[in-house]
MDAnalysis code that builds the backbone (N, CA, C; Angstrom):
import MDAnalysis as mda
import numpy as np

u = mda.Universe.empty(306, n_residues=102, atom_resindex=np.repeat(np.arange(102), 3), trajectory=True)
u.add_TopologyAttr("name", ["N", "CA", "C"] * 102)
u.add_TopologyAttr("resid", np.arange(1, 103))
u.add_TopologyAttr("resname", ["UNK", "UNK", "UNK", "UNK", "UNK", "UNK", "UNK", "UNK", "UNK", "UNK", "UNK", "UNK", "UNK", "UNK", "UNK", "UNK", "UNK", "UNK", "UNK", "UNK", "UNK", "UNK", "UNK", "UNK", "UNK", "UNK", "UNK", "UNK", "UNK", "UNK", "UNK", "UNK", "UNK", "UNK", "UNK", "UNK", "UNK", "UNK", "UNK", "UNK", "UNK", "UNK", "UNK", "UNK", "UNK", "UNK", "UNK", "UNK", "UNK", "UNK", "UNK", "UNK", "UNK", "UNK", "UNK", "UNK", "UNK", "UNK", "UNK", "UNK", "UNK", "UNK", "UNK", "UNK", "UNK", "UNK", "UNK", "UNK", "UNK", "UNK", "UNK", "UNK", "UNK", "UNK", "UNK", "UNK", "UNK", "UNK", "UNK", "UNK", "UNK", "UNK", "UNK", "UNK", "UNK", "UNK", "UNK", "UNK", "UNK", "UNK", "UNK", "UNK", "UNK", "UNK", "UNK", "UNK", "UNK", "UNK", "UNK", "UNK", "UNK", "UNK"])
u.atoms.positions = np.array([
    [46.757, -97.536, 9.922],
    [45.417, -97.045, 10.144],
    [44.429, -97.832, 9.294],
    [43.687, -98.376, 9.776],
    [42.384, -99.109, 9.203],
    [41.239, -97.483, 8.502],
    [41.064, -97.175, 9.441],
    [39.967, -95.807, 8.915],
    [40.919, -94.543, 9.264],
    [40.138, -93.934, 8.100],
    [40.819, -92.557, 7.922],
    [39.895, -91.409, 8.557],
    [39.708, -90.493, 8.733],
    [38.675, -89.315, 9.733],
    [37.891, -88.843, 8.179],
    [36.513, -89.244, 8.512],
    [35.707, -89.263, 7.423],
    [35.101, -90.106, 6.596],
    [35.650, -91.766, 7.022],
    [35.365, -92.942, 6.550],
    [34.007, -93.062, 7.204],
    [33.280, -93.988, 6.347],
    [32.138, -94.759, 6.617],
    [32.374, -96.011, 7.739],
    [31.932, -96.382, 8.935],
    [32.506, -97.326, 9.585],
    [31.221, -97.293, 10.834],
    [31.325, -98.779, 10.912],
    [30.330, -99.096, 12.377],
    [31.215, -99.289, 13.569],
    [30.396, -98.465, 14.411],
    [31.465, -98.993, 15.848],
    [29.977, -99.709, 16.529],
    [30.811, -99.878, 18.221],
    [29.895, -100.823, 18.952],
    [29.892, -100.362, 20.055],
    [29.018, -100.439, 21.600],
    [29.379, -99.872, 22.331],
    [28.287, -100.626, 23.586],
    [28.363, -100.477, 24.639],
    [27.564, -101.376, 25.752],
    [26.686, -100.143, 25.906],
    [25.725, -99.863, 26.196],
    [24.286, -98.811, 26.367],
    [24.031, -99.245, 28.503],
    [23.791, -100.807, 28.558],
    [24.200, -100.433, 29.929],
    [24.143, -102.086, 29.857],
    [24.744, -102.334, 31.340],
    [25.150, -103.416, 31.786],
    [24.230, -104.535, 32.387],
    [24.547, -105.649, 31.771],
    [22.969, -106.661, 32.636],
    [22.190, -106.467, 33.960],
    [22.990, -105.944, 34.835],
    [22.880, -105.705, 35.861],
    [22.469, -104.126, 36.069],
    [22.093, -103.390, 35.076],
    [22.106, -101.981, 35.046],
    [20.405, -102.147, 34.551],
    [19.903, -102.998, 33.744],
    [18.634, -103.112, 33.103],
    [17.759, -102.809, 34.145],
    [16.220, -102.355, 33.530],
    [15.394, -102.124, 34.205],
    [14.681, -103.295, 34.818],
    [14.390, -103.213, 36.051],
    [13.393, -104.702, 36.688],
    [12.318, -104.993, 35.631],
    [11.490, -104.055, 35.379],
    [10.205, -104.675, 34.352],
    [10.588, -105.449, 32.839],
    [11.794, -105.411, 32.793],
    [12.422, -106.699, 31.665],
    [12.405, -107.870, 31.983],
    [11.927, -108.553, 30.844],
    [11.902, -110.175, 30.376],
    [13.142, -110.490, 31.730],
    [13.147, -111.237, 32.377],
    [13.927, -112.122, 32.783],
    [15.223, -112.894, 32.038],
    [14.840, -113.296, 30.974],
    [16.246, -113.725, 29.986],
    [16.762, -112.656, 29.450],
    [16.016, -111.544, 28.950],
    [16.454, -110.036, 28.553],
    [18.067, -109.463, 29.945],
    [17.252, -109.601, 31.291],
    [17.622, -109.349, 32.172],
    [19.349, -109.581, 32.261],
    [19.442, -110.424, 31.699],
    [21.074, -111.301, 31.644],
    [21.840, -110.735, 30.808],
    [21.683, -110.039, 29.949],
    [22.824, -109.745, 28.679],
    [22.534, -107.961, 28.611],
    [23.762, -108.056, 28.454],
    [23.798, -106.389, 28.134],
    [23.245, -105.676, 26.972],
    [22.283, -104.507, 26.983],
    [21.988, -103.424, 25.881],
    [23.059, -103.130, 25.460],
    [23.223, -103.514, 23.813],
    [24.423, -102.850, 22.688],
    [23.998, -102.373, 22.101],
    [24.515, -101.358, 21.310],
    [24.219, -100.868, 20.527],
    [25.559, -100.835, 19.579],
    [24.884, -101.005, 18.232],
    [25.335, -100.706, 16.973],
    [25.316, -99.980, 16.043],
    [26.391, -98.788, 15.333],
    [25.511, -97.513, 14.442],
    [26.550, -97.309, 13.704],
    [26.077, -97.053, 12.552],
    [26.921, -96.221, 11.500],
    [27.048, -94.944, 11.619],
    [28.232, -94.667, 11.052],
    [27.881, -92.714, 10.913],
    [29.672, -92.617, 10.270],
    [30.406, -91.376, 10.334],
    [31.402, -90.552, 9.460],
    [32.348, -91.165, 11.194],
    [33.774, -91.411, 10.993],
    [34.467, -91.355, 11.729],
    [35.238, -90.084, 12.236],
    [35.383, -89.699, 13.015],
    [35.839, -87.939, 13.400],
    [37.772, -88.334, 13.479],
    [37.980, -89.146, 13.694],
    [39.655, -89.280, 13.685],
    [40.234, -90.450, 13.122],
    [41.617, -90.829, 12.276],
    [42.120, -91.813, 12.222],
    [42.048, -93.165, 13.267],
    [41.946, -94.067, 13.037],
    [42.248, -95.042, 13.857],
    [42.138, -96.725, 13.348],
    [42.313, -97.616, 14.264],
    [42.193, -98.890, 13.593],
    [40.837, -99.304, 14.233],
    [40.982, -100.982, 13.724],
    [39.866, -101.812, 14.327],
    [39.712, -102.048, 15.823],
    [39.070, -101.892, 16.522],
    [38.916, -102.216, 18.217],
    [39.386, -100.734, 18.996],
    [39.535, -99.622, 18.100],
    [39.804, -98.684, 18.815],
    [38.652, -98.020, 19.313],
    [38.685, -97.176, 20.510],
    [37.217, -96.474, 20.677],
    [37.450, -95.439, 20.036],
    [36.448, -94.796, 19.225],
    [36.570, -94.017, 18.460],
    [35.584, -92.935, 18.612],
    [35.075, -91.427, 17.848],
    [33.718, -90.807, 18.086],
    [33.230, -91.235, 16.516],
    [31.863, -91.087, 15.988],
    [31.133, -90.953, 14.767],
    [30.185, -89.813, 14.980],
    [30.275, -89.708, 13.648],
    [29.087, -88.175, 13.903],
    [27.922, -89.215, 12.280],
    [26.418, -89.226, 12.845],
    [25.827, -90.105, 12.187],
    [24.898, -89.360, 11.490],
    [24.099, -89.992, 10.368],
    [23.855, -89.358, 9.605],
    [22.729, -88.121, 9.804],
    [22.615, -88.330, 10.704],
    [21.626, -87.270, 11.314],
    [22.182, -86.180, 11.995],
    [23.165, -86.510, 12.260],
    [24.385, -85.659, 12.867],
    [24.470, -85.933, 14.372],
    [23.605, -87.007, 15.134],
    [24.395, -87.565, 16.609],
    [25.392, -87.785, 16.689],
    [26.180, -87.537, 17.740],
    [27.631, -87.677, 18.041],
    [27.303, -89.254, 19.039],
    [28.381, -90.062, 18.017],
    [28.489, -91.278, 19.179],
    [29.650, -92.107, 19.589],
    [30.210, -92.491, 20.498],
    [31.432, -93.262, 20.503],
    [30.850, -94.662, 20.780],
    [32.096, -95.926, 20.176],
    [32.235, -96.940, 20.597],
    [33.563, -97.579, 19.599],
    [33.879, -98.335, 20.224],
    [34.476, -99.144, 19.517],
    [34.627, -99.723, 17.704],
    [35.934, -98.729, 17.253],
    [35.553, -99.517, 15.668],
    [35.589, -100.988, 14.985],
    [34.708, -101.328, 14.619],
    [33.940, -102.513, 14.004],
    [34.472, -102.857, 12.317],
    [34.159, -101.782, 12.187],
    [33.987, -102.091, 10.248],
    [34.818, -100.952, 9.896],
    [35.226, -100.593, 8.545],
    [34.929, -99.916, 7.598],
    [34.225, -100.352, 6.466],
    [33.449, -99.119, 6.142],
    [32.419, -99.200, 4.559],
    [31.401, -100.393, 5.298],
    [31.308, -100.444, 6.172],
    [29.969, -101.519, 6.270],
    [29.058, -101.708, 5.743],
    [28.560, -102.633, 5.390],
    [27.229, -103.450, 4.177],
    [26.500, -104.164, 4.677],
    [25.347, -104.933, 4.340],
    [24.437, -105.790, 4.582],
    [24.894, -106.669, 3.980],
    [25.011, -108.355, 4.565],
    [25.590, -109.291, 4.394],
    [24.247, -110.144, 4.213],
    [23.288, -109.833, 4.692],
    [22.023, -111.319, 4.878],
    [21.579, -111.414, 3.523],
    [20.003, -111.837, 3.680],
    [19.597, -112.328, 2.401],
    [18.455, -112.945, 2.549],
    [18.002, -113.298, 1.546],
    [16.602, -114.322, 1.841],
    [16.833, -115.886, 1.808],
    [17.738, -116.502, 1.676],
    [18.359, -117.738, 1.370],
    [18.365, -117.918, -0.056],
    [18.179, -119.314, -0.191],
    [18.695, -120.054, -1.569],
    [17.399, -120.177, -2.440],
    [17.059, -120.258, -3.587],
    [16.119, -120.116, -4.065],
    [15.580, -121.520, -4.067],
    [14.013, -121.508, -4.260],
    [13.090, -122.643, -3.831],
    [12.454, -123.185, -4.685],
    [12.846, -124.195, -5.616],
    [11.902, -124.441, -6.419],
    [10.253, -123.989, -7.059],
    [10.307, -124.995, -5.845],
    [8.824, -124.866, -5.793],
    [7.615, -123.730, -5.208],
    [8.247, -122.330, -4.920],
    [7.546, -121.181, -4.718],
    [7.661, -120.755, -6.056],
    [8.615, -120.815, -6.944],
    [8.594, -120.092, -8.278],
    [7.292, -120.643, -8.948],
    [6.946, -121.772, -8.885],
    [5.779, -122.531, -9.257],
    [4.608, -122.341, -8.930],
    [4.702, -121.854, -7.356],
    [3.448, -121.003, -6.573],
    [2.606, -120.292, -7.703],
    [3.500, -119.287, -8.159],
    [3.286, -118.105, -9.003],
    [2.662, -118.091, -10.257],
    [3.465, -119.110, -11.308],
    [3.042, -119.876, -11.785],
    [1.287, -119.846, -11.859],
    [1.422, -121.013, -10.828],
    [-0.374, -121.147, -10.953],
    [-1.130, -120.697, -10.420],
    [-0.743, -119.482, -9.437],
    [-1.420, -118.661, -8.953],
    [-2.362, -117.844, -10.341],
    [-1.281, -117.352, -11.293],
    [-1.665, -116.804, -12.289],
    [-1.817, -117.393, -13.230],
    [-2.343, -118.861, -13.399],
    [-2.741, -119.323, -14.274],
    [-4.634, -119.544, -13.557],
    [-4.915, -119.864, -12.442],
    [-5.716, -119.373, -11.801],
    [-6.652, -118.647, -11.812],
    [-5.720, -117.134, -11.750],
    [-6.176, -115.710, -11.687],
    [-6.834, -115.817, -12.505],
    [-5.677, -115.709, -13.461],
    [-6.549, -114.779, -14.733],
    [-6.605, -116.268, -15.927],
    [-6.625, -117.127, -16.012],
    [-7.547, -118.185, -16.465],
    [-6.081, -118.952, -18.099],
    [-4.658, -118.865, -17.186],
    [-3.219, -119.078, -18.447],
    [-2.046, -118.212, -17.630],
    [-1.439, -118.998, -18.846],
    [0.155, -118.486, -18.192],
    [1.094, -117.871, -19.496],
    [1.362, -116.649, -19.693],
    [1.890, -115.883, -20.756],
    [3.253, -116.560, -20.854],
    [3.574, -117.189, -21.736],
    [5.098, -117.586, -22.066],
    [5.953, -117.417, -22.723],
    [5.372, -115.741, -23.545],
    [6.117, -115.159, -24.686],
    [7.458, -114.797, -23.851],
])
C-alpha cells in the first residue's frame, strides 16, 4: 500500500472529454481534455494509479486516480539574479538619499 485511509494525497481525474467541451471554447482549448487536480484525506488504502475517493478540505467528496502522497509545491522563482539585488540597492540609495550598511 502506497497510502493508508487518511493520508494526505492528490489524485487526478478527466472533468470531461475534448470532445465533450463547450463550442464557445478557444479552439486549441477545444482539443485537450478538462482535468482536474485536488488534494484532500484519502477514504481507503490503496496504491499509486488506483482510483480512489478523497474527502477535501472543505469536505467535497471526490474520486480520481492516486497521484501523490503528502503532496508539496515543487516550483519556485528560479535562480537568484545578480543584478536585481542591486536594483534595490539603489533604489534606496535614491529614495532616501544612502545605503545603511551596518
Amino acid at each position: 500500500m502506497n497510502a493508508k485511509s487518511g493520508d494526505w494525497v492528490i489524485v487526478h481525474t478527466t472533468v470531461l472529454k475534448a470532445e465533450e467541451r463547450a463550442p464557445q471554447v478557444p479552439d486549441d482549448t477545444k482539443k485537450v481534455p478538462l482535468e482536474l487536480w485536488v488534494k484532500g484525506f484519502i477514504q481507503n488504502d490503496a496504491n499509486i494509479g488506483d482510483l480512489v475517493n478523497i474527502k477535501t478540505i472543505t469536505g467535497r467528496k471526490v474520486s480520481g486516480n492516486l497521484l501523490e502522497v503528502n503532496p508539496y509545491y515543487t516550483h519556485d522563482y528560479g535562480k537568484c539574479i545578480p543584478e536585481l539585488l542591486q536594483i534595490g540597492i539603489c533604489a534606496k540609495e535614491i529614495l532616501f538619499g544612502g545605503v545603511d550598511n551596518e
